[in-house]
TIFI-201898 format. One record per residue (C-alpha): x, z, y; residue in three letters. Coordinates in steps of 0.2 Angstrom, whole numbers, plus 5000, padded with zeros to 4 digits. Example, Ala and Ser with C-alpha at 12.3 -4.5 7.8 and 13.67 -1.06 7.14 Angstrom:
BEGIN
506250394978ALA 506850364995SER 
This chain:
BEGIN
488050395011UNK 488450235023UNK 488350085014UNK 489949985017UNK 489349855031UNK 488650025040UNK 490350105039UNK 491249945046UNK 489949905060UNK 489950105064UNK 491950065065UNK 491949915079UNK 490650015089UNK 491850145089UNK 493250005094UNK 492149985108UNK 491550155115UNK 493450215114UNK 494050075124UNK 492650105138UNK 492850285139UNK 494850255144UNK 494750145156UNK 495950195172UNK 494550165184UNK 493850305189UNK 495350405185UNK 496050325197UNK 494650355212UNK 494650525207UNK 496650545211UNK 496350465225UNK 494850575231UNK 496050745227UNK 497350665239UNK 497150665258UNK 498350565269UNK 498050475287UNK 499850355283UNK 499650165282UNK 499450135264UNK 500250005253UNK 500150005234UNK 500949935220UNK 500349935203UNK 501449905187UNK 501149895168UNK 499849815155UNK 498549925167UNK 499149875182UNK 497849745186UNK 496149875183UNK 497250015192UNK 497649915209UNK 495649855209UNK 495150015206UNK 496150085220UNK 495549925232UNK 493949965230UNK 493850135236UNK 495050115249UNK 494649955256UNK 495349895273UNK 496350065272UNK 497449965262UNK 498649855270UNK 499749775255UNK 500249785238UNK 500849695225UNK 500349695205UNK 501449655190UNK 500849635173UNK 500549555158UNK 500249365155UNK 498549345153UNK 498249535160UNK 497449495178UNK 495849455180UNK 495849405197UNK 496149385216UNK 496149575224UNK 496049585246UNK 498049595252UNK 498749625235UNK 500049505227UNK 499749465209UNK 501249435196UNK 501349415179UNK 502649425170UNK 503449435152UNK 503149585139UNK 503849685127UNK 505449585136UNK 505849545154UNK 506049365161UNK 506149275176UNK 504649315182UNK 504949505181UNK 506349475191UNK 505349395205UNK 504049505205UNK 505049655206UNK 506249575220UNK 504749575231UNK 504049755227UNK 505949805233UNK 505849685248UNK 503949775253UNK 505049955248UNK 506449905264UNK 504949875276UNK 504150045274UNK 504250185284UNK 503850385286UNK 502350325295UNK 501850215278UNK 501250295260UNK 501550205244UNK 500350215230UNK 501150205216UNK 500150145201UNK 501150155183UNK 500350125166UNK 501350075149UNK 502349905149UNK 503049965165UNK 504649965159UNK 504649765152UNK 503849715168UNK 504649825181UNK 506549755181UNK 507849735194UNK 509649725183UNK 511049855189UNK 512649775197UNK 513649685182UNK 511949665172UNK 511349505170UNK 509549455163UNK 509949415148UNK 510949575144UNK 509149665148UNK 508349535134UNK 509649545121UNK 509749775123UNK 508049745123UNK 507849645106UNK 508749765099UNK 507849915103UNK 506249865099UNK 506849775081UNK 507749955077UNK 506250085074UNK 506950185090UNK 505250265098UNK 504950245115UNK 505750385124UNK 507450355115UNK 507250145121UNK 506750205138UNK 508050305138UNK 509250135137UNK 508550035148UNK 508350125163UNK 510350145163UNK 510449965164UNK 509149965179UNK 509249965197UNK 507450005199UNK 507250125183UNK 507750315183UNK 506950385197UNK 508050235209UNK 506550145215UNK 506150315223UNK 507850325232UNK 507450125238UNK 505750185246UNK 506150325253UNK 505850405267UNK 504350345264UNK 503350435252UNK 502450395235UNK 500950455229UNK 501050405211UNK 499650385200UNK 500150365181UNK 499250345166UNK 500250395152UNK 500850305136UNK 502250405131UNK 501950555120UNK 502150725128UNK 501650635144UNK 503650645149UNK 503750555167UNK 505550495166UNK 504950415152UNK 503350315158UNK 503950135163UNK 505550215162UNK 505350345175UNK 505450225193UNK 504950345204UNK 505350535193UNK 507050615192UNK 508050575176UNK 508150705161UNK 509050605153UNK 511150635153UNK 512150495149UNK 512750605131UNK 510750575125UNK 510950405129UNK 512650345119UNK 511850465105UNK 510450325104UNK 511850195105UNK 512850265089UNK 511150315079UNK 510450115081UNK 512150035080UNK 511649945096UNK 512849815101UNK 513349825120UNK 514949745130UNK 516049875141UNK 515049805156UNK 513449875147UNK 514250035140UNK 515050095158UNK 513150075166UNK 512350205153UNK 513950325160UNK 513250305176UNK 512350465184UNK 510450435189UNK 509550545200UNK 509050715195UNK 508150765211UNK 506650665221UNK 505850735234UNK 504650615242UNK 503550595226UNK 502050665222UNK 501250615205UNK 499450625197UNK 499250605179UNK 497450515174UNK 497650485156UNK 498550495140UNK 498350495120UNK 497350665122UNK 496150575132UNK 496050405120UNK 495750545105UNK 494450655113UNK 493450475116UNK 493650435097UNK 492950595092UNK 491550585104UNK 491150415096UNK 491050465080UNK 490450635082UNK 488650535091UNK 488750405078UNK 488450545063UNK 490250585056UNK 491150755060UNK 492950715069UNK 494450805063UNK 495750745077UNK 497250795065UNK 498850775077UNK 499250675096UNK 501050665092UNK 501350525080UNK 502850435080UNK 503350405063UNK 503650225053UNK 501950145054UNK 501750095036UNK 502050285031UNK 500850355043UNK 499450225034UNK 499850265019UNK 499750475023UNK 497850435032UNK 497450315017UNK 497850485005UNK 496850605018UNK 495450475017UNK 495450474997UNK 495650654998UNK 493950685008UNK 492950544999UNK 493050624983UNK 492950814986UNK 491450874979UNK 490651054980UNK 491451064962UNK 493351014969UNK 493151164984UNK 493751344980UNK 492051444978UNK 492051554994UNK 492651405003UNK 494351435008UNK 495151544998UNK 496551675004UNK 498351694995UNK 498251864985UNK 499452004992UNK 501052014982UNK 501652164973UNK 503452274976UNK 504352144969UNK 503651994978UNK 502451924965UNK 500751864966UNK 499351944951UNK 498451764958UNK 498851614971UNK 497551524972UNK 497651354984UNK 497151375000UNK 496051235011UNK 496451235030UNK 495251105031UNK 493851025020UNK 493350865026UNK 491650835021UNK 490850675022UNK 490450595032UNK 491950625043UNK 493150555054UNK 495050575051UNK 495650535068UNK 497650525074UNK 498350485088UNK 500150435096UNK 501250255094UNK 502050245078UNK 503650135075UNK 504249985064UNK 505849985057UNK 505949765059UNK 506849695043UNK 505649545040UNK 505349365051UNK 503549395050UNK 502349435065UNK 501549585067UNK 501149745077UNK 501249945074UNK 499649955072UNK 499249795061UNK 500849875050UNK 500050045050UNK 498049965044UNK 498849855033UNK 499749985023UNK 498350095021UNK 497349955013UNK 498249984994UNK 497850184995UNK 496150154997UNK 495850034988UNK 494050024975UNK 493150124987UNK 491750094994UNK 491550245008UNK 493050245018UNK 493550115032UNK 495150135040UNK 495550065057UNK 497250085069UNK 496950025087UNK 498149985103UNK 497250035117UNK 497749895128UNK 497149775116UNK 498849685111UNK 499849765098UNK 501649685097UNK 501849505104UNK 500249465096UNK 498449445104UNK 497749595091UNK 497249755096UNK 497649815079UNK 497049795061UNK 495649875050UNK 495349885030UNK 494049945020UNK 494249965000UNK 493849794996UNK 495549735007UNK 496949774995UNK 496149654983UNK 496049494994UNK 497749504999UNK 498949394990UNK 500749484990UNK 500549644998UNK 502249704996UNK 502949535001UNK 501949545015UNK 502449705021UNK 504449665018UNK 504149515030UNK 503249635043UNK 502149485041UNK 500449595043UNK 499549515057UNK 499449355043UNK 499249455029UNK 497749545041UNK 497049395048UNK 497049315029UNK 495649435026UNK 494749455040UNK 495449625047UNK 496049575063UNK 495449675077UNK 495349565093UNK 494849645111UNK 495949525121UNK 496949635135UNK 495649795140UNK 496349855155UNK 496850005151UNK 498450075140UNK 498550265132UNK 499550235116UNK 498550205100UNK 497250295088UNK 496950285069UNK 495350335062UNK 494850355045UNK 492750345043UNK 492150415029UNK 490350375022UNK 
């Protein structure tokens, strides 16, 4: 059995490898070697990916490309890239700069022609950082709908839904601006299920949306709104685009197939157990802390003798002579436990902290006293909530160095409770966004 040091340095070699495997490059130079055009190309590139994208596609297009523009994150850009514009600008909330930024992607979008082809490079943040408020909408009505949404627990596809109501680039409307020009859009997905109206708030797809889903968010958060506000979700948005052709290159599944390669090489058998989580945060670590607890301590004793053992046929009168339980899965050490998706927090503290800081930080107590598991939650683009960690990870000697656990956690104060004991993870911005991963080792 892994000591506990081998269990956590297995765990930030996995951090690594995951990362590495889902970076947009090549994803990207393989789109672009599926698609075949001899238009004048332009691109621009959005999100906290954007940067990584638009060099990838530079590269392999070279002088073949004539502009473009990038918008993304403070801190995201790492560098000059040949006749592309670089912006930054503010996330999870639009400012100024988002403004700007997007004013001259909509400015390159009036110049274009059916002679020209826009690239069309989304990844997750698109939606904070691609902005251009609808008549009657100011700045800061975006920020203040905004705060709300992100404070009430809503998952993405419901605040998405909100925002690009309130947009004039959002909804499939950038698409109408460009046209009749057409986009070749290459999208790396951050949204669960992969919906495209949802990804950066759909720009350049059709709406799904109607504006009934969108005042049933409204009521279920209890979001504040003026008339002004409330008379822009009624607005149609466009349910048909035609000069769009879209490539997605990567997505949860992607991030969780990496993270059972990893582990898988490293010794442990991966159980990826869902790709589809989008519950509270603090819940979901609790549930991965009980499966890890569950899989530490099973024994050859603690497992049915013929493994798994089948429910006995009932008689006439719907009885059973003998119901034994039945094991869909034994977990055998050592294992991985691995889920995947972008979990929510419900805000009701001051504190700071992120989803996945929430969801490692709550698992700490369940598994506490043991010394063969080591849980860790990860943001793939390396900044979890408006903090510079990826994420958090605890082993079973966490709960124990933290001082008011359940103080903490009613203060959504985890990244200080976390960074109190050491289980920060850190990767500064990667490059590369699809959603999150969880992964319980067991030694």
């Amino acid at each position: 059995m892994p000591n506990l040091s081998k269990l956590k340095a297995d765990a930030n070699q996995i951090i690594t490898r995951v990362i590495a495997d889902n970076m947009p490059t090549q994803a990207v130079i393989n789109a672009l070697q599926n698609h075949k055009t001899t238009k004048r190309l332009h691109v621009i590139a959005i999100g906290k990916a954007a940067w990584t994208m638009a060099k990838a596609a530079s590269d392999y297009l070279g002088d073949r490309l004539i502009s473009g523009i990038v918008i993304t994150k403070y801190n995201h850009s790492r560098g000059a890239l040949p006749h592309i514009d670089i912006f930054e600008a503010g996330h999870p909330v639009s400012d100024e700069n988002t403004i700007l930024a997007t004013q001259k992607c909509i400015k390159l979008a009036a110049s274009l022609t059916e002679n020209d082809e826009l690239l069309f490079l989304i990844s997750g943040g698109g939606s904070a950082l691609f902005e251009a408020p609808a008549d009657g909408i100011t700045l800061e009505d975006v920020q203040n709908i905004n705060a709300q949404l992100l404070a009430s627990g809503a998952d993405i596809v419901e605040i998405n839904m909100i925002r690009k109501r309130l947009s004039s680039v959002k909804a499939g409307r950038f698409a109408s601006l460009v046209a009749p020009c057409d986009i070749f859009a290459i999208v790396l997905s951050d949204v669960l299920g992969d919906r495209l109206d949802s990804i950066a708030s759909g720009p350049v797809t059709a709406d799904m949306s109607t504006t009934q889903d969108a005042m049933y968010v409204v009521e279920k958060y209890n979001l504040i709104l003026t008339e002004q506000q409330k008379k822009c979700l009624m607005a149609d948005t466009p349910k048909e685009i035609t000069n769009v052709k879209t490539a997605i290159t990567g997505s949860v599944r992607t991030l969780c197939d990496a993270a059972a390669n990893a582990t898988c090489k490293m010794g442990y058998t991966p159980f990826v157990l869902a790709t589809t989580m989008n519950c509270e945060a603090r819940e979901a670590g609790r549930l991965l802390a009980s499966m890890a607890v569950e899989a530490a301590t099973q024994s050859a004793n603690s497992r049915n003798v013929d493994g798994d053992a089948l429910y006995e046929k009932p008689d006439d009168f719907g009885n059973y002579d003998e119901c034994r339980p039945r094991r869909s899965v034994n977990f055998s050490p050592p294992c991985a436990i691995i889920l995947g998706g972008e979990t929510v927090v419900t805000l009701k503290g001051n504190g700071k902290g992120g989803r996945n800081q929430e969801f490692a930080f709550a698992a700490a107590k369940g598994i506490a006293g043991f010394d063969n598991i080591v849980i860790l939650s990860l943001g793939s683009d390396g900044t979890d909530g408006p903090t510079d960690a990826a994420g958090g990870i605890v082993d079973g000697t966490s709960f124990a160095k933290i001082k008011g656990y359940d103080k903490i956690l009613a203060n959504n104060d985890t990244y200080n409770g976390l960074k109190a004991i050491d289980g920060l993870i850190i990767t500064g911005p990667t490059g590369t966004n699809v959603n999150d991963v969880a992964i319980a080792l067991i030694g």
